[in-house]
PDB file of N, CA, C and O in Angstrom:
ATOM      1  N   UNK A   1       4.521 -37.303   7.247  1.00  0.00           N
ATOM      2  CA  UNK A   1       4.309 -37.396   5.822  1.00  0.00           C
ATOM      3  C   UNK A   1       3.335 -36.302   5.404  1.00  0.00           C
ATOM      4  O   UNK A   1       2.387 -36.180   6.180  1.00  0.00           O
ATOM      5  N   UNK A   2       3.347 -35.495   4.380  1.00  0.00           N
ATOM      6  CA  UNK A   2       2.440 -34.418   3.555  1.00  0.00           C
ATOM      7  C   UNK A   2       1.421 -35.104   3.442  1.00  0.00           C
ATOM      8  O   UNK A   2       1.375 -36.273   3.826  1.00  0.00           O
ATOM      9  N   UNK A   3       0.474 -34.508   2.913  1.00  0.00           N
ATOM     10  CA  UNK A   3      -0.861 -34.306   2.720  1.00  0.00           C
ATOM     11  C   UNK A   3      -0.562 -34.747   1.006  1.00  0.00           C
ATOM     12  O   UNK A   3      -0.190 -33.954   0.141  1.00  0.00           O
ATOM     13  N   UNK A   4      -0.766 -35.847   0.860  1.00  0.00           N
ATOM     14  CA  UNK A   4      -1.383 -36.111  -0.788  1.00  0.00           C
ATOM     15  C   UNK A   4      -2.439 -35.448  -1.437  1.00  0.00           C
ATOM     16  O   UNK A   4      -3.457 -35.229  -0.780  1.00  0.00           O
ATOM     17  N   UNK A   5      -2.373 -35.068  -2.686  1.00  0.00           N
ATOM     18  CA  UNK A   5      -3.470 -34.151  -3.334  1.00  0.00           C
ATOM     19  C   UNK A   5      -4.319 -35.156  -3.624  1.00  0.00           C
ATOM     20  O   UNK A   5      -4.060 -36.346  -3.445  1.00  0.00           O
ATOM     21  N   UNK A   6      -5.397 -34.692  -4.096  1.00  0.00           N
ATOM     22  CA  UNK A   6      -6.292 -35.498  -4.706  1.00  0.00           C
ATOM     23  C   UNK A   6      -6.826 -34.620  -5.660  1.00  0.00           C
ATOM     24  O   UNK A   6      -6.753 -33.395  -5.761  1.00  0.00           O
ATOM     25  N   UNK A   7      -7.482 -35.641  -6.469  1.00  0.00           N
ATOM     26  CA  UNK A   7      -7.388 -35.102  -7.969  1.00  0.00           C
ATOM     27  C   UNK A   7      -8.093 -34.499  -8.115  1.00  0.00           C
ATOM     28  O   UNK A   7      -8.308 -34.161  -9.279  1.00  0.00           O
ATOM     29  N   UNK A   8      -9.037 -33.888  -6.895  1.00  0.00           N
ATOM     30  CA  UNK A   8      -9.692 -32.632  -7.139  1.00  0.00           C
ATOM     31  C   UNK A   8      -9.499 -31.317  -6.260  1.00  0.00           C
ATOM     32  O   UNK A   8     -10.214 -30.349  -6.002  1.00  0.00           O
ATOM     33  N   UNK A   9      -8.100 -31.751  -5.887  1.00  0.00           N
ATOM     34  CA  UNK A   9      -7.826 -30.158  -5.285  1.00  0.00           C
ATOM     35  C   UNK A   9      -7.312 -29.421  -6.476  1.00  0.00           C
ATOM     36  O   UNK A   9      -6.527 -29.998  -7.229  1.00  0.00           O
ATOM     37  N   UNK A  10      -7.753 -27.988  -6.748  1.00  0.00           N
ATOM     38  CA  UNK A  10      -7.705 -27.049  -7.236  1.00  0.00           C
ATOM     39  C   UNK A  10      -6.311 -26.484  -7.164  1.00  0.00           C
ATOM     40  O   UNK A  10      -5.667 -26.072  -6.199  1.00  0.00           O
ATOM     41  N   UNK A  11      -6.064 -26.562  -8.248  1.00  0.00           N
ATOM     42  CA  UNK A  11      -4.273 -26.410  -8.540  1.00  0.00           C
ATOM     43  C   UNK A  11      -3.678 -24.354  -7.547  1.00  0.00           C
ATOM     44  O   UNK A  11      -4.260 -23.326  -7.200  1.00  0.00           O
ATOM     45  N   UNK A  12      -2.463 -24.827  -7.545  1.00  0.00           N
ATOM     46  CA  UNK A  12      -1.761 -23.675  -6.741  1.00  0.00           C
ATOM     47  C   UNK A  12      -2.746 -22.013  -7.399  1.00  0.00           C
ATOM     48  O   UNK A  12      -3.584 -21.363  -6.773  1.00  0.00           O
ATOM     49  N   UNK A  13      -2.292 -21.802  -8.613  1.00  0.00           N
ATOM     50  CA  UNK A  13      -2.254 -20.548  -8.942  1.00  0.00           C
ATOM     51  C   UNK A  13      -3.976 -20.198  -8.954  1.00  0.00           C
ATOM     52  O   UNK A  13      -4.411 -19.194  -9.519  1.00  0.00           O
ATOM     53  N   UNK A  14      -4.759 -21.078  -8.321  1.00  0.00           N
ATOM     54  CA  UNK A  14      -5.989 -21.008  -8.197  1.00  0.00           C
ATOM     55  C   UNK A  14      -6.658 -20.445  -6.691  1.00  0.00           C
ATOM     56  O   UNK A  14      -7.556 -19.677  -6.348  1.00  0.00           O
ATOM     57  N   UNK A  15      -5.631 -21.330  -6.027  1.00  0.00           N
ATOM     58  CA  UNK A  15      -5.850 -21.058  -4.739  1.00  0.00           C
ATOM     59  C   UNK A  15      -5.150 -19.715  -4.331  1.00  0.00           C
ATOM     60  O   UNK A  15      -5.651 -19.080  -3.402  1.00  0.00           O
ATOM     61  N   UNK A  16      -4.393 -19.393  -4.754  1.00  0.00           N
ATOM     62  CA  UNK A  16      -3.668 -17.767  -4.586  1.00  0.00           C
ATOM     63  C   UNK A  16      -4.326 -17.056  -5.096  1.00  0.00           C
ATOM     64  O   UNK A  16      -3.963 -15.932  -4.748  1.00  0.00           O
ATOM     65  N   UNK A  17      -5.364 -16.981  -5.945  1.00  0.00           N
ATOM     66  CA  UNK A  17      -6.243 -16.337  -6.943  1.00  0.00           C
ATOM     67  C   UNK A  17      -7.042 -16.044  -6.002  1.00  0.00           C
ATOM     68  O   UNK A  17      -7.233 -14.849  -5.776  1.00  0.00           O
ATOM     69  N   UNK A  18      -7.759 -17.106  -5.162  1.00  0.00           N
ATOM     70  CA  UNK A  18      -9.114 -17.287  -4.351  1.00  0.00           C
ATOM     71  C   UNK A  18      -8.587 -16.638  -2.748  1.00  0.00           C
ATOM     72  O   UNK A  18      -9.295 -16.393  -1.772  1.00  0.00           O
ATOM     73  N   UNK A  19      -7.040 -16.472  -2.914  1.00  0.00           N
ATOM     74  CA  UNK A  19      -6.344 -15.488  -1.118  1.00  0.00           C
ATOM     75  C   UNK A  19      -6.564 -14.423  -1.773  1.00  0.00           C
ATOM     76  O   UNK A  19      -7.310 -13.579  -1.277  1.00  0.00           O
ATOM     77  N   UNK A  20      -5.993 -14.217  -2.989  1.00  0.00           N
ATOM     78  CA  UNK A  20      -6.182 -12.832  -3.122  1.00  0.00           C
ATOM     79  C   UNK A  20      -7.347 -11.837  -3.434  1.00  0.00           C
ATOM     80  O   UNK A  20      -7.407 -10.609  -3.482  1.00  0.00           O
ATOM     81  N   UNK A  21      -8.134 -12.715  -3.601  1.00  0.00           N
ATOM     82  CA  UNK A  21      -9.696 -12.055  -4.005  1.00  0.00           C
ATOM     83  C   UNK A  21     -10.355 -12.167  -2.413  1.00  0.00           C
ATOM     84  O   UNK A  21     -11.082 -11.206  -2.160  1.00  0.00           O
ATOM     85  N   UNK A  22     -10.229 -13.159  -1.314  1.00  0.00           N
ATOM     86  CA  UNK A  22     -10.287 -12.889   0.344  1.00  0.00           C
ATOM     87  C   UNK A  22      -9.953 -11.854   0.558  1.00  0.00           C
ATOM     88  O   UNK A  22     -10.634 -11.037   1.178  1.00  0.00           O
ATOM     89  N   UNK A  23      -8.419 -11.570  -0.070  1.00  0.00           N
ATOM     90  CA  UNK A  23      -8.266 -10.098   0.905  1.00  0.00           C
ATOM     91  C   UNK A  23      -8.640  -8.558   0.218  1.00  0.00           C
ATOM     92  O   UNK A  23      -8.703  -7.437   0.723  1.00  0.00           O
ATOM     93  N   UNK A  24      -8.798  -8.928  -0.807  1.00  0.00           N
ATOM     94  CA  UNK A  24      -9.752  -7.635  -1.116  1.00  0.00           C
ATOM     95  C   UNK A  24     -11.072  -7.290  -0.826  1.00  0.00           C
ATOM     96  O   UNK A  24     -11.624  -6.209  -0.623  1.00  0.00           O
ATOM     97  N   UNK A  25     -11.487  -8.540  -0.853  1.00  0.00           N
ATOM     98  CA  UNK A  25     -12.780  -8.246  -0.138  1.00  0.00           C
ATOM     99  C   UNK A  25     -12.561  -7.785   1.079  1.00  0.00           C
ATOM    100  O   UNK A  25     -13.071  -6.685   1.297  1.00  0.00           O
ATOM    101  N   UNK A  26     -11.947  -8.287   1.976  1.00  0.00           N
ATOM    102  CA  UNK A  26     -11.856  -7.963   3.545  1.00  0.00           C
ATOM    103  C   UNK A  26     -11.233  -6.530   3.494  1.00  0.00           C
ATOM    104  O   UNK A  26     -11.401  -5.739   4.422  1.00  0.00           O
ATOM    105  N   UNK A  27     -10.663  -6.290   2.617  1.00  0.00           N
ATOM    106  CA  UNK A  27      -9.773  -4.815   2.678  1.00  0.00           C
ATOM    107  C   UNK A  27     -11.231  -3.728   2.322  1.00  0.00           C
ATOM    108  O   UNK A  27     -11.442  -2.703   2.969  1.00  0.00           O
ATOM    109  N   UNK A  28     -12.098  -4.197   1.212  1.00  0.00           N
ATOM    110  CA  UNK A  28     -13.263  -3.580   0.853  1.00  0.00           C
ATOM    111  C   UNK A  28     -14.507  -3.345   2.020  1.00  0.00           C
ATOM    112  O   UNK A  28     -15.329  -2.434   2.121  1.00  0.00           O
ATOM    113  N   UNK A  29     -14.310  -4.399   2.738  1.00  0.00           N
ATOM    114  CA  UNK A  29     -15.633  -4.452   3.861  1.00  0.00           C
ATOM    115  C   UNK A  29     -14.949  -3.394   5.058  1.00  0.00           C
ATOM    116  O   UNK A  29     -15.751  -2.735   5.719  1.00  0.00           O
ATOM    117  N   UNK A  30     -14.119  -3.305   5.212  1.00  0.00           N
ATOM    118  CA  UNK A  30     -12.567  -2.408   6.081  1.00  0.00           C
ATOM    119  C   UNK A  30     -12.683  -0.844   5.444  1.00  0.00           C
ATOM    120  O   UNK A  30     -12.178   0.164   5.939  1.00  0.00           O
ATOM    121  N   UNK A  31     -13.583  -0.936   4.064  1.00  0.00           N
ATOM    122  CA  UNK A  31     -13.196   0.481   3.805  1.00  0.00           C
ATOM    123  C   UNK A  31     -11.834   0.874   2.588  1.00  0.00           C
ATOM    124  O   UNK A  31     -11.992   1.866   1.877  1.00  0.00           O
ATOM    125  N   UNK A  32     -10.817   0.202   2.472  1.00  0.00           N
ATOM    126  CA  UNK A  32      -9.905   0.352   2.204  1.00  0.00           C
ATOM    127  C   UNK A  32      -9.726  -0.051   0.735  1.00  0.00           C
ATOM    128  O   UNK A  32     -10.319  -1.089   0.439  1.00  0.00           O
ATOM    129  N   UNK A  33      -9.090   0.498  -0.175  1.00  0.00           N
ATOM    130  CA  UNK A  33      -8.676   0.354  -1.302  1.00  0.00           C
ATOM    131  C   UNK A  33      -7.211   0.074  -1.732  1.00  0.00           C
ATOM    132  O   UNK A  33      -6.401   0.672  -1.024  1.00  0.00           O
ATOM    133  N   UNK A  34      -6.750  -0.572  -2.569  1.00  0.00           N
ATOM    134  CA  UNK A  34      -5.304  -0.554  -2.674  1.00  0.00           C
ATOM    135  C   UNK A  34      -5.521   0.174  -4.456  1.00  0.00           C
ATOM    136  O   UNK A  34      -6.236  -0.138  -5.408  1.00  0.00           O
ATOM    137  N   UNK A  35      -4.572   1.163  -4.236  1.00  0.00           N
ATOM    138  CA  UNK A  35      -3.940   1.783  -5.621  1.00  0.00           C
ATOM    139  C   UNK A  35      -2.989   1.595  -6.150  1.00  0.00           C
ATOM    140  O   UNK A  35      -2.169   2.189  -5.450  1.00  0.00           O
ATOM    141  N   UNK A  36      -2.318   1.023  -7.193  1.00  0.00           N
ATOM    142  CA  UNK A  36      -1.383   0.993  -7.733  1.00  0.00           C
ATOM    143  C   UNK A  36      -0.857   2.503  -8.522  1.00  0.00           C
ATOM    144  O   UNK A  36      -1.463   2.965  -9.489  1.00  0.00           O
ATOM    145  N   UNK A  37       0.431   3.182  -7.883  1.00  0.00           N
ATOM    146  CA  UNK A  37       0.383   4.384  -9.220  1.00  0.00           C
ATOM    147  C   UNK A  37       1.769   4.113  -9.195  1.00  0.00           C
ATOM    148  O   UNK A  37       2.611   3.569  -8.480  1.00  0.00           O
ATOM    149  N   UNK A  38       1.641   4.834 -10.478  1.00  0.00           N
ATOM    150  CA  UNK A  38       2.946   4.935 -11.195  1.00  0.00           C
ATOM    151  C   UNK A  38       3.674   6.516 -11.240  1.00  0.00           C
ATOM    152  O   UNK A  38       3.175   7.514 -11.760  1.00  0.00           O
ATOM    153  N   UNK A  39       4.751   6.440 -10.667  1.00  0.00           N
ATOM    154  CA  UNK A  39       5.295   8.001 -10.470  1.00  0.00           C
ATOM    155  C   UNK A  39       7.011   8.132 -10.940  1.00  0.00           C
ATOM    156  O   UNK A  39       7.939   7.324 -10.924  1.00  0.00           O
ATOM    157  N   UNK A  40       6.906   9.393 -11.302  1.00  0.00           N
ATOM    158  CA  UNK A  40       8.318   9.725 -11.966  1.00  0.00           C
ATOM    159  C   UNK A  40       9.428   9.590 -10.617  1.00  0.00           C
ATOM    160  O   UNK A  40       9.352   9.921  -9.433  1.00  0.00           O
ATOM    161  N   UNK A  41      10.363   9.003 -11.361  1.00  0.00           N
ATOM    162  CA  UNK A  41      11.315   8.992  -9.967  1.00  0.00           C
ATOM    163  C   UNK A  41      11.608   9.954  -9.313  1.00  0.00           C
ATOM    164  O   UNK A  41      11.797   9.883  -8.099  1.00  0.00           O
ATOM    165  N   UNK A  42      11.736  11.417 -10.233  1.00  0.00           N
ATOM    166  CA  UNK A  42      11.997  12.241  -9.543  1.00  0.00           C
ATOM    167  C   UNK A  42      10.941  13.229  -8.351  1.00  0.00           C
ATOM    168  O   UNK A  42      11.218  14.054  -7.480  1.00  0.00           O
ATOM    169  N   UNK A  43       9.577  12.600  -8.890  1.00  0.00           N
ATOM    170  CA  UNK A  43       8.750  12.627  -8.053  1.00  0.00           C
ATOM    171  C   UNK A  43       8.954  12.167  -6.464  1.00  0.00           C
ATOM    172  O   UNK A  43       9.133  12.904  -5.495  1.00  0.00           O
ATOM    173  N   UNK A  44       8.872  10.759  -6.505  1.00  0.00           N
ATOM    174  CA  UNK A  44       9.303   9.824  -5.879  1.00  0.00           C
ATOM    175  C   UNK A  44      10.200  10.221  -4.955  1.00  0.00           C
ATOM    176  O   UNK A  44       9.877  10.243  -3.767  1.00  0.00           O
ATOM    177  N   UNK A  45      11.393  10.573  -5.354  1.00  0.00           N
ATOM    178  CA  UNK A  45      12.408  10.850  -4.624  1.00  0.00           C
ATOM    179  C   UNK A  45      12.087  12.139  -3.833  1.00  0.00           C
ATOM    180  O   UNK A  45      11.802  11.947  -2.651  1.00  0.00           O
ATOM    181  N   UNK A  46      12.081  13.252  -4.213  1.00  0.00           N
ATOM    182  CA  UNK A  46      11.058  14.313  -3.783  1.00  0.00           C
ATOM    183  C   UNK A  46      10.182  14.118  -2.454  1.00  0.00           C
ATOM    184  O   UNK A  46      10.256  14.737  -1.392  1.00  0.00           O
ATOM    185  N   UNK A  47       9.463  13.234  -2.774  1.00  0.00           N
ATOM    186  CA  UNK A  47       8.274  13.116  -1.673  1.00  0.00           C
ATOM    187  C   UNK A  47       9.111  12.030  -0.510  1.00  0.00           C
ATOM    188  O   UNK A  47       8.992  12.180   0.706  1.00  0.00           O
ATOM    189  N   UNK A  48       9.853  11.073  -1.068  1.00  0.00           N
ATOM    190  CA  UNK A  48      10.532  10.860   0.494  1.00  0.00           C
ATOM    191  C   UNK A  48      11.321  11.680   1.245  1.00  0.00           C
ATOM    192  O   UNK A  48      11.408  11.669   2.472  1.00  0.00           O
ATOM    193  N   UNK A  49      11.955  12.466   0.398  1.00  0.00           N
ATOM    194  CA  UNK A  49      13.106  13.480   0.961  1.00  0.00           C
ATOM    195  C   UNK A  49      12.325  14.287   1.941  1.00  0.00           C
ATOM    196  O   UNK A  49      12.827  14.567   3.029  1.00  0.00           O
ATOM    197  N   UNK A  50      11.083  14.690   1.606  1.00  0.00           N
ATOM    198  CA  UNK A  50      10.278  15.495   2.059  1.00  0.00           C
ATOM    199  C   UNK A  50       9.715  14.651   3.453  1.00  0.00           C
ATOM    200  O   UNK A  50       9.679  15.162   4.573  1.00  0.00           O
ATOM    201  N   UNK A  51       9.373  13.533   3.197  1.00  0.00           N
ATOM    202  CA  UNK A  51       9.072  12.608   4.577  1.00  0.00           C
ATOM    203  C   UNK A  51       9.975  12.259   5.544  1.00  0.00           C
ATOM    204  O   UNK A  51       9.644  11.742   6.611  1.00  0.00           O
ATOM    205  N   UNK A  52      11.791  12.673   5.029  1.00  0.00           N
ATOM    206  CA  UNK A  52      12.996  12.033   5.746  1.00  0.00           C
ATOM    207  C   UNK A  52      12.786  13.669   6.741  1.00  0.00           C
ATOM    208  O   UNK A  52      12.712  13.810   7.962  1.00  0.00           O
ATOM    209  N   UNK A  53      12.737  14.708   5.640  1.00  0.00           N
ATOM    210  CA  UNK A  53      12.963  16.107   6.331  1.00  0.00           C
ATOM    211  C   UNK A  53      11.658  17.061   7.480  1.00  0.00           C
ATOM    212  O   UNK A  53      11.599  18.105   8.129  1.00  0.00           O
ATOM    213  N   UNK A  54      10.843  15.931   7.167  1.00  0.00           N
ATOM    214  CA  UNK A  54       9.919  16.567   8.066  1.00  0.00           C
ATOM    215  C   UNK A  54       9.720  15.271   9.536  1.00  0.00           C
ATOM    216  O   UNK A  54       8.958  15.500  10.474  1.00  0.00           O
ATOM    217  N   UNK A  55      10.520  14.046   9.441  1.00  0.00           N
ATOM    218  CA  UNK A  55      10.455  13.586  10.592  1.00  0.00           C
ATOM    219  C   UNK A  55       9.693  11.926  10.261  1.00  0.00           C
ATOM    220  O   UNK A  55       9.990  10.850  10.781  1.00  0.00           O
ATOM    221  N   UNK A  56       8.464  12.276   9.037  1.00  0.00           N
ATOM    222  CA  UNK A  56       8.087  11.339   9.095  1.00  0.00           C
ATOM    223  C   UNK A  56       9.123   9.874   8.679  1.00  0.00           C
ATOM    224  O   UNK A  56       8.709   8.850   9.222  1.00  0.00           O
ATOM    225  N   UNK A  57       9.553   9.811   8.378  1.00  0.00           N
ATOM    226  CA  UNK A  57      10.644   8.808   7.717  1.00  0.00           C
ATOM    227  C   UNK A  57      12.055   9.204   8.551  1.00  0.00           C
ATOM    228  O   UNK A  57      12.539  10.323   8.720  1.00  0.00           O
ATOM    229  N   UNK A  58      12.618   7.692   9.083  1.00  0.00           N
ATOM    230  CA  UNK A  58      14.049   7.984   8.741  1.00  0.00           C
ATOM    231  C   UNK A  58      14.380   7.210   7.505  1.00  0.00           C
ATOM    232  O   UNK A  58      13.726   6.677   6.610  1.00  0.00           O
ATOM    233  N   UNK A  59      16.238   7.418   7.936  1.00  0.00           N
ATOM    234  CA  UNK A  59      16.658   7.246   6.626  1.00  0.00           C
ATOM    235  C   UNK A  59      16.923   5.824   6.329  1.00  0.00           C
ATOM    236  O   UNK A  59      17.048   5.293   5.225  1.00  0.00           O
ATOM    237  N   UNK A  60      16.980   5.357   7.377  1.00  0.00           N
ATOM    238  CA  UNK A  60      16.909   3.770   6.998  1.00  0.00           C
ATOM    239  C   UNK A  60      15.062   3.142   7.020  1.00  0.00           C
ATOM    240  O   UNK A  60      14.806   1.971   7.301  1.00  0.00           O
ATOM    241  N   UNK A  61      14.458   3.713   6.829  1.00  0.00           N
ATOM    242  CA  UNK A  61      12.956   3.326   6.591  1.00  0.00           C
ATOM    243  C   UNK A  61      12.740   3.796   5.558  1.00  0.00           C
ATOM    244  O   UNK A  61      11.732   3.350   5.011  1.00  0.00           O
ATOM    245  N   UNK A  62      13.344   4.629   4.971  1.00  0.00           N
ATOM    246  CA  UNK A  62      12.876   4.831   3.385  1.00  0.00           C
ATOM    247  C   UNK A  62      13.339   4.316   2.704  1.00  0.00           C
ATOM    248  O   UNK A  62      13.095   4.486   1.510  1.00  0.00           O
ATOM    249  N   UNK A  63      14.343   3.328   3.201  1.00  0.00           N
ATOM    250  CA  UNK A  63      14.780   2.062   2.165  1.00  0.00           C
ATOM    251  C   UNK A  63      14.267   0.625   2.155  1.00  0.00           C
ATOM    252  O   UNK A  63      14.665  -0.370   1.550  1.00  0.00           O
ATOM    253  N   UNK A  64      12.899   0.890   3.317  1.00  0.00           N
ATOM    254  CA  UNK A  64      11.540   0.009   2.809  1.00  0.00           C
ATOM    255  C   UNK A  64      10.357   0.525   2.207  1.00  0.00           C
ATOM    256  O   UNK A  64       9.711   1.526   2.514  1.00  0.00           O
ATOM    257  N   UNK A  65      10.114  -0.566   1.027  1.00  0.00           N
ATOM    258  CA  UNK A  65       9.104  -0.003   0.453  1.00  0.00           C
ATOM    259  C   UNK A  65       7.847   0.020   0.915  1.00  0.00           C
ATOM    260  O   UNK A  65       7.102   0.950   0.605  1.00  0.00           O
ATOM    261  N   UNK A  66       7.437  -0.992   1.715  1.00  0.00           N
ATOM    262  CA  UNK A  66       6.425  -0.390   2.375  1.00  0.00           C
ATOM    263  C   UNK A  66       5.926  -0.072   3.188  1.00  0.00           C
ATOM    264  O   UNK A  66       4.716  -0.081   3.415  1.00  0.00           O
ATOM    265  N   UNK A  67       7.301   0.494   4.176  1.00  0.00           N
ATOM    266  CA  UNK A  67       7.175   1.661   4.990  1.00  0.00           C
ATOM    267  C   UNK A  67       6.580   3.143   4.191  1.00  0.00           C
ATOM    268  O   UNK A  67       5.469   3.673   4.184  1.00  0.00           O
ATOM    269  N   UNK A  68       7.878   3.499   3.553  1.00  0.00           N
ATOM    270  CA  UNK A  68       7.361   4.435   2.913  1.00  0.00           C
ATOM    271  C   UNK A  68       5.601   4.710   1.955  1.00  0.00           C
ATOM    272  O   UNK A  68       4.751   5.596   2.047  1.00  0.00           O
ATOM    273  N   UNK A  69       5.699   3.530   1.150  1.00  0.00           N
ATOM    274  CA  UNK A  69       3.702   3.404   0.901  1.00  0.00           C
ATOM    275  C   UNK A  69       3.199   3.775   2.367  1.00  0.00           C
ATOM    276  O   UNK A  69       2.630   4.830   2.649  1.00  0.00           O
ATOM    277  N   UNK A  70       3.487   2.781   3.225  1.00  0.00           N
ATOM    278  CA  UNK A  70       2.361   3.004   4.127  1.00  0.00           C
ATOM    279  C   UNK A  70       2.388   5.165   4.881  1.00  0.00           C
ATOM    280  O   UNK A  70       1.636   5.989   5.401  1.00  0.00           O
ATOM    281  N   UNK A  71       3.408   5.060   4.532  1.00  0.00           N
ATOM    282  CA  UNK A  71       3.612   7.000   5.040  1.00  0.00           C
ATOM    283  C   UNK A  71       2.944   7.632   3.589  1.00  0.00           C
ATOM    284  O   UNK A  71       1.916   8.295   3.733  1.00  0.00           O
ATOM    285  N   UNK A  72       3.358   7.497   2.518  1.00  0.00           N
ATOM    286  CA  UNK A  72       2.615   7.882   1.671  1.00  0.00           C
ATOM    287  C   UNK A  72       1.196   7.645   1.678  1.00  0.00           C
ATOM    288  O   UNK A  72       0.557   8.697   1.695  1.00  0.00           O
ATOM    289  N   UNK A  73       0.486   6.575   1.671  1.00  0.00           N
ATOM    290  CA  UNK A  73      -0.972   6.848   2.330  1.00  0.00           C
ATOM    291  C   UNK A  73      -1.235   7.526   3.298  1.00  0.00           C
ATOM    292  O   UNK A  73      -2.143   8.351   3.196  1.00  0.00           O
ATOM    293  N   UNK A  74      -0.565   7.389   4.448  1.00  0.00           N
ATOM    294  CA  UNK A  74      -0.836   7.995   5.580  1.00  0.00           C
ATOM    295  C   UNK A  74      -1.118   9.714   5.051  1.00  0.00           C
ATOM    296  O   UNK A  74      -2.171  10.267   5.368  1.00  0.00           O
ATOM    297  N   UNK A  75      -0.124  10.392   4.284  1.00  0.00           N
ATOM    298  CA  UNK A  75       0.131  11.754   4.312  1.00  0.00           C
ATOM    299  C   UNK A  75      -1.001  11.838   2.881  1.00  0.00           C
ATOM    300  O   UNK A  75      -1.513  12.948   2.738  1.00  0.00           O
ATOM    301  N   UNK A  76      -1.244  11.197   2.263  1.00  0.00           N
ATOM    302  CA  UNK A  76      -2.560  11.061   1.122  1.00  0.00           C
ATOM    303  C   UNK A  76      -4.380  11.399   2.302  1.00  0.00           C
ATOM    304  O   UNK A  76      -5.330  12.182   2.305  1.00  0.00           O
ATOM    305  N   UNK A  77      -4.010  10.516   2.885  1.00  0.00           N
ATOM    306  CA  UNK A  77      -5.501  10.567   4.132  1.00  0.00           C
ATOM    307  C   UNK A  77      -5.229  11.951   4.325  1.00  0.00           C
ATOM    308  O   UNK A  77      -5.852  12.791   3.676  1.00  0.00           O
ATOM    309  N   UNK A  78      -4.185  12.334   5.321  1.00  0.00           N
ATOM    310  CA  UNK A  78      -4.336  13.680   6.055  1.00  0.00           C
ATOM    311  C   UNK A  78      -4.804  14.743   4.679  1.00  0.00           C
ATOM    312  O   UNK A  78      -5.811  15.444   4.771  1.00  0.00           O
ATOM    313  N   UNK A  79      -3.847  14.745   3.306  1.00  0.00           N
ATOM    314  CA  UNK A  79      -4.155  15.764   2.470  1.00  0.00           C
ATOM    315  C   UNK A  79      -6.153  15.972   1.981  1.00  0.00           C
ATOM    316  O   UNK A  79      -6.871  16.908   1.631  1.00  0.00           O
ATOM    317  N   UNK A  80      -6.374  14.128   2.305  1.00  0.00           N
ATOM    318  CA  UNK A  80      -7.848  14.417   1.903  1.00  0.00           C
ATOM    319  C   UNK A  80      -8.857  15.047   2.835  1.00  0.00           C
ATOM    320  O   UNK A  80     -10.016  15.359   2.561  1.00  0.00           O
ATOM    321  N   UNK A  81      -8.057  15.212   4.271  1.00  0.00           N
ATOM    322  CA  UNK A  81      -9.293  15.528   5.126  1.00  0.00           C
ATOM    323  C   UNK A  81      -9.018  17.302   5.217  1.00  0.00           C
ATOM    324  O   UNK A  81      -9.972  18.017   5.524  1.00  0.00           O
ATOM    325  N   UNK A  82      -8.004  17.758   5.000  1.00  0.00           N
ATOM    326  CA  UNK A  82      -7.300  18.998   4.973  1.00  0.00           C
ATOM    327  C   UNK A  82      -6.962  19.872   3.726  1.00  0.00           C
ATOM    328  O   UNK A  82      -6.259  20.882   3.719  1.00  0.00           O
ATOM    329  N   UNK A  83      -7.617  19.273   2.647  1.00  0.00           N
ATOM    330  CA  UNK A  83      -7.151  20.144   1.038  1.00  0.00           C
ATOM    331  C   UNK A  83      -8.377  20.999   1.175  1.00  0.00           C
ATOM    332  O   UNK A  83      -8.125  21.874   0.347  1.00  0.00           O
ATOM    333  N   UNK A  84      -9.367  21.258   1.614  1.00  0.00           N
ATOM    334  CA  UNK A  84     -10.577  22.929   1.922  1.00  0.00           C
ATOM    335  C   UNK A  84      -9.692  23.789   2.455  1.00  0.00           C
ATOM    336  O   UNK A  84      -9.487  24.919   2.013  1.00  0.00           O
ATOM    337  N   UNK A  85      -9.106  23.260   3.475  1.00  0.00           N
ATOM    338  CA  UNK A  85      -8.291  24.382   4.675  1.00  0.00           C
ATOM    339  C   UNK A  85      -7.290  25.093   3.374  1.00  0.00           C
ATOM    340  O   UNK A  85      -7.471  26.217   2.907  1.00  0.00           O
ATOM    341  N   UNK A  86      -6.292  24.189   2.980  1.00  0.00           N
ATOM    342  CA  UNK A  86      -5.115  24.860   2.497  1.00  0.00           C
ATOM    343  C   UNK A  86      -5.574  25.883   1.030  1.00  0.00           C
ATOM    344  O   UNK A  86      -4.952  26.866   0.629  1.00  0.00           O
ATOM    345  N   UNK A  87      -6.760  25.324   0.466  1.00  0.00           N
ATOM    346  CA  UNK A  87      -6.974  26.151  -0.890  1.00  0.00           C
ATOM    347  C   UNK A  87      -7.462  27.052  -0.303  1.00  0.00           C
ATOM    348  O   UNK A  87      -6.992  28.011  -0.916  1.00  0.00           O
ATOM    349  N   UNK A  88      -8.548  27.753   1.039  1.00  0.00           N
ATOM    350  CA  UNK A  88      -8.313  28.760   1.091  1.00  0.00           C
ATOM    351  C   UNK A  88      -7.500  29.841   1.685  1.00  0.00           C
ATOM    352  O   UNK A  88      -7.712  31.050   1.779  1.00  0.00           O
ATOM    353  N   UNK A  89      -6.171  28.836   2.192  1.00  0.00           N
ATOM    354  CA  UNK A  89      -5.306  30.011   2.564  1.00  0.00           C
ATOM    355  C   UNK A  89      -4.787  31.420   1.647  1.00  0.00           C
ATOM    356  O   UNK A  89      -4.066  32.267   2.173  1.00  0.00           O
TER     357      UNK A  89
END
């Protein structure tokens, strides 16, 4: 038999409120940020093509989305530790 509520457990969309504010914190103490952006598709499309053609991606992984995020961060990190080098080429 379930677990009966009682009339002072703290309704659903409260408790998902209180996971999701856990894992930001834990993502924050980790260092880590989550960004939401918004990009032109043709952007978009662009930058996977570019991840299918250089190896990072195949082509059936770029039809998860967050495979591809997670390669798009990945190649975001490398550009931040490496954008001195390339501006003064």
């Amino acid at each position: 038999m379930g677990r009966m509520l009682h009339k002072l457990d703290p309704p659903p969309d409260v408790l998902a409120s209180r996971e999701r504010n856990r894992r930001s914190r834990q993502r924050r103490k980790e260092g880590l940020r989550v960004w939401q952006l918004e990009l032109p598709d043709q952007a978009a499309e662009a930058m996977i093509t570019a991840l299918i053609a250089s190896g990072r991606l195949s082509e059936s992984e770029a039809l998860d989305r967050r495979r591809v995020a997670s390669e798009l961060a990945r190649q975001l990190v490398w550009w931040s530790e490496h954008w001195r080098e390339m501006k003064n080429r």
